[in-house]
C-alpha positions in Angstrom: 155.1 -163.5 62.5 153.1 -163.7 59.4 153.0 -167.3 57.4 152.6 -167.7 54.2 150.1 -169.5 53.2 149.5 -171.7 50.0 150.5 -170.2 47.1 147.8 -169.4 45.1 147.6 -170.3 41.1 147.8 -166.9 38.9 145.6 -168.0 36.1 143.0 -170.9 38.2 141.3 -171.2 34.6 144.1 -171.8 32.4 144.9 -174.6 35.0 141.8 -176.1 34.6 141.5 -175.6 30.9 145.0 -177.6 31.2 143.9 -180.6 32.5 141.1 -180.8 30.6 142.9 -180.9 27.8 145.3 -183.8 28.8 141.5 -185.8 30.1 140.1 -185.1 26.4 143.5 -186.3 25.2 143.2 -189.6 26.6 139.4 -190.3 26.0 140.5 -189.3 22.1 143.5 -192.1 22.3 141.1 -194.6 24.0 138.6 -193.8 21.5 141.2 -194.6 18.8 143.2 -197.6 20.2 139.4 -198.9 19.8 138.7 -197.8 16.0 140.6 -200.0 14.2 141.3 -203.0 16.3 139.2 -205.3 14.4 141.7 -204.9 11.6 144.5 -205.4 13.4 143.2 -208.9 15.5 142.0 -210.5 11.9 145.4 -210.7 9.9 147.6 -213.0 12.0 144.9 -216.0 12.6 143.5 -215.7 8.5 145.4 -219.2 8.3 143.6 -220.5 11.4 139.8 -219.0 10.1 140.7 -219.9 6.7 141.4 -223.5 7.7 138.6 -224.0 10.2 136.0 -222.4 8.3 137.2 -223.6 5.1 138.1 -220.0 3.1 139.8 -219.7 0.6 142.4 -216.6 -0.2 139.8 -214.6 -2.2 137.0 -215.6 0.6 140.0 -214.2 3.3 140.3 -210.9 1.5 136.5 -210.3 1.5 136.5 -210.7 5.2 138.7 -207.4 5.6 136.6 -206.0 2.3 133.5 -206.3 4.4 134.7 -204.8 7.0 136.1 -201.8 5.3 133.1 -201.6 2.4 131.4 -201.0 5.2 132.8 -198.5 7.3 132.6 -196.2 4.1 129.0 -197.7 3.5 127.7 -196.6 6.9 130.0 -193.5 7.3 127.2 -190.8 7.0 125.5 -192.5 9.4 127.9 -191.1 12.4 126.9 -187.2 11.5 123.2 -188.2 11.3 123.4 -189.5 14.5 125.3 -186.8 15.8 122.7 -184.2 14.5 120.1 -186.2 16.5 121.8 -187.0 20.2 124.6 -184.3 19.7 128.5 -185.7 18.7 129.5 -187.2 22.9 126.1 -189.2 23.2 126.9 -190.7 19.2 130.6 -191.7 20.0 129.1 -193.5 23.2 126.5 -195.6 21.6 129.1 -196.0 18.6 131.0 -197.7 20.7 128.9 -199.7 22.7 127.3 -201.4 19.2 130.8 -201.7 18.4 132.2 -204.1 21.5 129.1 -206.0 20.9 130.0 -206.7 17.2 133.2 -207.9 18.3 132.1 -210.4 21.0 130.1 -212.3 19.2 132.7 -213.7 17.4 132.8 -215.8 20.0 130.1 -217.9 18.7 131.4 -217.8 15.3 131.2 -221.0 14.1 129.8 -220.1 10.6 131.6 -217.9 7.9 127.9 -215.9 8.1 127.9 -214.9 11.7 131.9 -214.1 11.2 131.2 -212.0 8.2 128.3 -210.4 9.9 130.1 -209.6 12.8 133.0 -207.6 11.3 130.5 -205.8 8.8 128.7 -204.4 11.7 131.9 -204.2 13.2 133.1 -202.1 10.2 129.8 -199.7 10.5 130.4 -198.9 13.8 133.7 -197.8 13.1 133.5 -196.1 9.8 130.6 -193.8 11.5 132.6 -192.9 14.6 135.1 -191.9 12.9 133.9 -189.2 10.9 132.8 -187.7 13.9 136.6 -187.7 15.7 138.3 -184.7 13.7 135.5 -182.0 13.7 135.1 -183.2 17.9 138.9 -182.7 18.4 138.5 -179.8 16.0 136.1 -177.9 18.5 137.5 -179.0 22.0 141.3 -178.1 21.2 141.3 -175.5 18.4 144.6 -174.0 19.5 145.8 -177.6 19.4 144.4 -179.3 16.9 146.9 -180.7 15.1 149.2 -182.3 18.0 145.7 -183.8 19.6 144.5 -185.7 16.3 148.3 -187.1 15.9 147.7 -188.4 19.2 144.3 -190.2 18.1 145.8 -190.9 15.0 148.6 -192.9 17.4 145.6 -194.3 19.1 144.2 -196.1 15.6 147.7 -197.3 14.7 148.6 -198.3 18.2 145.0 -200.2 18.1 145.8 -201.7 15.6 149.2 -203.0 16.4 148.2 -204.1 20.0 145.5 -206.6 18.8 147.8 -207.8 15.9 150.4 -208.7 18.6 148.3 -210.5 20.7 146.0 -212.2 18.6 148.5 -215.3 18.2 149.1 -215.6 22.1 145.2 -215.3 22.9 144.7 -217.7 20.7 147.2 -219.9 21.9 146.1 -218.9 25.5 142.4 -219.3 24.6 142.2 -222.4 22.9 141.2 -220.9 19.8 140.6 -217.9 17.3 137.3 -217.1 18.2 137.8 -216.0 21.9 141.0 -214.6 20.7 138.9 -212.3 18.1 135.7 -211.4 20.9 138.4 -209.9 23.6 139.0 -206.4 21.8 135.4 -206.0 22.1 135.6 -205.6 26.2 137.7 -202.8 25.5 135.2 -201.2 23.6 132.3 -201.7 25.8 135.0 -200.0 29.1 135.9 -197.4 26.6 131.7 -196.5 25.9 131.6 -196.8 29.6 133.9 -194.2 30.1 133.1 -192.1 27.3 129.0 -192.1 28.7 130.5 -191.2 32.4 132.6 -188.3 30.7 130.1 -186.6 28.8 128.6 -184.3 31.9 132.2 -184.3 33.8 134.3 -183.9 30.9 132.9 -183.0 27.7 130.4 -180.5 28.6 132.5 -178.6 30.5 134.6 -177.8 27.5 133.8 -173.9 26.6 131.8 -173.3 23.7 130.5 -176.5 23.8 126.4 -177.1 23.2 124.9 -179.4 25.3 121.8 -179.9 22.4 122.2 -181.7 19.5 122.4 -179.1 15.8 119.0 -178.6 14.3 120.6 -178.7 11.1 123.6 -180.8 9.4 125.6 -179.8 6.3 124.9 -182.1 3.0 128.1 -183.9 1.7 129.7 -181.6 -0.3 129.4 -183.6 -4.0 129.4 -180.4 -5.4 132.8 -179.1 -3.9 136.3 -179.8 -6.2 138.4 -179.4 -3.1 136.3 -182.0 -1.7 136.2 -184.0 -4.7 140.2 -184.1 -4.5 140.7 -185.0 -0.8 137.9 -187.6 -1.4 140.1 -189.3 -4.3 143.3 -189.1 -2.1 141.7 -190.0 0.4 140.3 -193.4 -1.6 143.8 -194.2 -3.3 145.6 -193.9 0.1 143.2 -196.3 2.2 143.5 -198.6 -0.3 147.1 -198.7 -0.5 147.3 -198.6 3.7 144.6 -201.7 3.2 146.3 -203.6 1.1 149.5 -203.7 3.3 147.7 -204.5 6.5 145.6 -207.2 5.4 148.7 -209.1 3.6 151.6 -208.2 5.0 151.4 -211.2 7.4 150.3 -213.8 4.9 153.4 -212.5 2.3 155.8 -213.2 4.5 154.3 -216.6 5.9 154.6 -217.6 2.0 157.8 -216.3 2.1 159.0 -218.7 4.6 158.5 -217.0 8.2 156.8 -218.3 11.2 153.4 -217.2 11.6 154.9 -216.0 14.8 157.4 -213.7 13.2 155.1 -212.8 9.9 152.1 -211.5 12.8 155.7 -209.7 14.4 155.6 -207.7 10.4 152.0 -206.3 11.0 153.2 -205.0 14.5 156.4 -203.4 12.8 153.9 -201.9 10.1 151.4 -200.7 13.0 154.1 -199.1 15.3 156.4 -197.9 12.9 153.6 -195.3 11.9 153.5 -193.9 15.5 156.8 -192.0 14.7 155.2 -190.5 11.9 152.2 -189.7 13.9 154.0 -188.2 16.9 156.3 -186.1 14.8 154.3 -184.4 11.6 151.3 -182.9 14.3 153.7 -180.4 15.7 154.9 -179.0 12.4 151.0 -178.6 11.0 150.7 -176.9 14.2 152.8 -174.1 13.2 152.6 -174.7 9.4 149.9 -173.9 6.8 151.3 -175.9 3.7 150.5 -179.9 3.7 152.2 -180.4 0.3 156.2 -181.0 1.4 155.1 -183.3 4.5 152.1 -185.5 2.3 154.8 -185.8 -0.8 157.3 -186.6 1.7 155.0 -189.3 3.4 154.2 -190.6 -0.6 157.5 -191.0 -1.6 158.3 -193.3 1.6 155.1 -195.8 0.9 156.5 -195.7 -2.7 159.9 -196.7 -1.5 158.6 -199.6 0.6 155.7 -201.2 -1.5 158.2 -201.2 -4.4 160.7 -203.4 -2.4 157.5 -205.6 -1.2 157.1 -205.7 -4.6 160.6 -207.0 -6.2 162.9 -208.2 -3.4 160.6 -208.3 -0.4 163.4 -210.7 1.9 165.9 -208.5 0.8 165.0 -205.8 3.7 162.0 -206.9 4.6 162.2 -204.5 8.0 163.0 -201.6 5.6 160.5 -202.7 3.2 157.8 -202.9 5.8 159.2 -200.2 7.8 158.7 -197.1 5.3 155.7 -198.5 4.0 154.0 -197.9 7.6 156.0 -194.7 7.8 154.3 -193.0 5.0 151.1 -194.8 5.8 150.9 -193.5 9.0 151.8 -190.1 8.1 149.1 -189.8 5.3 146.5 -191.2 8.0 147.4 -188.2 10.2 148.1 -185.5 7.2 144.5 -186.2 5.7 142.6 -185.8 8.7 144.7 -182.7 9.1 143.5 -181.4 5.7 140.0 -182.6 6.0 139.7 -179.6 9.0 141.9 -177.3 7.0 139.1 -177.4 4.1 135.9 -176.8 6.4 134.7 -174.1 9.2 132.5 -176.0 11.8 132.5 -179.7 13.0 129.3 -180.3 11.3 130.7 -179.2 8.0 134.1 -181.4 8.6 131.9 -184.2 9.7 129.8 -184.0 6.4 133.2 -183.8 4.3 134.7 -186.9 6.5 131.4 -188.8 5.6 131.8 -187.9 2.0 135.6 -189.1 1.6 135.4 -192.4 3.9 131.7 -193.5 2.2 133.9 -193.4 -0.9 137.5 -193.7 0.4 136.6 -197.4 2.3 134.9 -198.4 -0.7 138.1 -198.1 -3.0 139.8 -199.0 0.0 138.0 -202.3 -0.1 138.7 -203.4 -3.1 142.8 -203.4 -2.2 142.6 -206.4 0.0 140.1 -208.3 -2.0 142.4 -207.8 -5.3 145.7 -208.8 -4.0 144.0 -211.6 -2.5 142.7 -212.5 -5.6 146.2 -211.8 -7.5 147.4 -214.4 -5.0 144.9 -217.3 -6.0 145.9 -216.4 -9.6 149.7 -215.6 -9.8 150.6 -217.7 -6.5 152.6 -214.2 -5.0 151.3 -210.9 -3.7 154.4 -209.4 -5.3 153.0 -208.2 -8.6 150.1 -207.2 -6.2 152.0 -204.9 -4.4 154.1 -203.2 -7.6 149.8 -202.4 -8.7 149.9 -200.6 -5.3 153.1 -198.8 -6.2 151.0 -197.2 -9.1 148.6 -195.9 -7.1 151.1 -194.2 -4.9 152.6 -192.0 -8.1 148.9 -191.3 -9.1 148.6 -190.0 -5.7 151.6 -187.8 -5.8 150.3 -186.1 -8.9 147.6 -184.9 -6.9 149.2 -183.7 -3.8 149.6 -180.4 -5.6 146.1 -179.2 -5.3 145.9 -178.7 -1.9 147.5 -175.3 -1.4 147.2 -173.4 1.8 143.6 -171.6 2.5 141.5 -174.0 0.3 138.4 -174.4 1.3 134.8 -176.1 1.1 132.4 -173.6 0.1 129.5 -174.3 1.9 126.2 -175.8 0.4 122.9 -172.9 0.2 
């Protein structure tokens, strides 16, 4: 009698092509839980620096401003690496420089060596990350959409996992400093990783060149649809700014623990992962932005208006659908800023255009409202200014109709 043997897999490939995929997935999510973390450890312990450094509100809002003048500063950086060691050897390094940034802090015992260390920090980061969507962009075409919502989880989930424990490291610790250098180990295992996975993982993705381009595409200055996703782009990071650096401090003013206030940054951190789960799916099998980016507007306008005029009225509410449109828009924009090009290199060169300009707007959000603080004595008025900027950006939402494109540069 005849056995059976082992059944055989119809389509060996497709397997394969399966679970490389779901490896690439999870390098992109480690990738992002690292990209932002900086911004999410900093917020809860500002009373802590400000008081053992001696800072004032203004001085406290330039320390984010740094960090996020930077990132834009330094942002064309990441495809000029890329065009020199190719996009998986440029992410690596990225994040190597990047833990080191953040574990110095550890010997931060003057405002310089603090400032310095998120402004390199802020470089790092702000050049990595216009290399993420035109990489995801050309490992997982077919899923393109569904794979940046889960590195745009990654950035929010960063962000929210080094907010939550920056208080108890401290605590644990014995201080802010060692509290702020531990996101940086991650980063250093994660550029581990990510250099082990380049021949094993990365390479073996089909069409992919193992040689760096000869050739990288100018930013595209001269390109209106470029020149529109680089204004939305601007208005919305500084809005999403503005709420992450002071959301905490607000509410400490307002009368909450720091405990509880550091527990308002987590809500606005994971609150956005619903809106970053759930809208990648639909631009998967959609072609018009407009309805889910207006719809994403209109909820950061709902919540920065109740920050505004009765912030311990709802404050979960409030907080709550101002994450939920901000971390729809963070997903919808990289979305458009692949609709709009081609080829990595030319999504690269647009993501280098709007974030060298996006993070230097953005910038100015924190430092403002910080400022409006030392001034007025409340963020509120601050955050009603932010309101404004929301309905400018809902004017412009209607440019972006489906098949817009980038025309390439001669």
């Amino acid at each position: 009698m005849n056995r059976a043997g082992p059944r055989a897999d119809p389509d060996p490939a497709r397997g394969g092509s399966a679970r490389r995929a779901w490896a690439l997935a999870a390098l992109v999510t480690l990738f992002g839980l690292n990209l932002r973390a900086t911004l999410g450890s900093i917020p809860p312990l500002l009373g802590e620096i400000a008081t053992d450094l001696g800072l004032g509100s203004s001085a406290l809002g330039l320390l984010l401003s740094t960090c996020i003048l930077a990132m834009g500063a330094f942002a064309p950086t990441g495809h000029l690496l890329a065009t020199r060691v190719g996009t998986e050897r440029a992410l690596t390094l990225l994040l190597a420089i990047l833990g080191v940034s953040e574990v110095v802090r550890v010997a931060a015992y003057h405002p310089v060596v603090l400032y310095a260390s998120v402004a390199l920090a802020g470089a790092t980061m702000g050049a990595a990350s216009t290399l993420m969507p035109g990489f995801i962009a050309h490992h997982v075409p077919r899923t393109r959409g569904l794979t940046m919502g889960i590195y745009s989880t990654g950035l929010a989930l960063g962000v929210a996992l080094a907010a939550a424990t920056a208080v108890p490291l401290e605590r644990l610790l014995g201080g802010w400093r060692p509290a702020l250098a531990v996101v940086g180990l991650l980063s250093l295992a994660t550029a581990v990783l990510s250099w082990a996975s380049e021949g094993t993982l990365v390479r073996s993705m089909p069409g992919h060149s193992v040689d760096p381009p000869r050739t990288r595409d100018p930013l595209p200055w001269r390109s209106v649809p470029a020149r529109w996703l680089t204004l939305l782009n601007a208005l919305v990071m500084a809005i999403g700014f503005s709420g992450l650096a002071w959301v905490a401090p607000y509410y400490v003013d307002l009368g909450m623990s720091v405990q509880d206030a550091a527990g308002m940054v987590v809500l606005f951190q994971v609150v956005q992962l619903v809106a970053m789960l759930a809208l990648p799916g639909i631009t998967d099998v959609t072609t018009d932005r407009r309805p889910l980016v207006g719809g994403m507007l209109l909820a950061t306008l709902a919540g920065t208006v109740m920050l505004g005029v009765a912030p311990m009225a709802q404050p979960l509410l409030a907080v709550g659908l101002f994450g939920l449109g901000a971390g729809g828009m963070a997903t919808l924009l990289l979305v458009l800023s692949v609709d709009l090009t081609d080829s990595r290199s030319a999504s690269a060169s647009l993501n280098a255009m709007t974030m060298l300009v996006g993070y230097a707007v953005g910038a100015a959000g924190p430092f403002l409202l910080g400022a409006a603080r030392d001034v007025t004595g409340s963020l509120g008025p601050g955050y009603l200014v932010v309101s404004g900027l929301v309905v400018v950006s809902l004017v412009i939402v209607s440019v972006f109709r489906p098949g817009l494109k980038v025309a390439r540069a001669d």
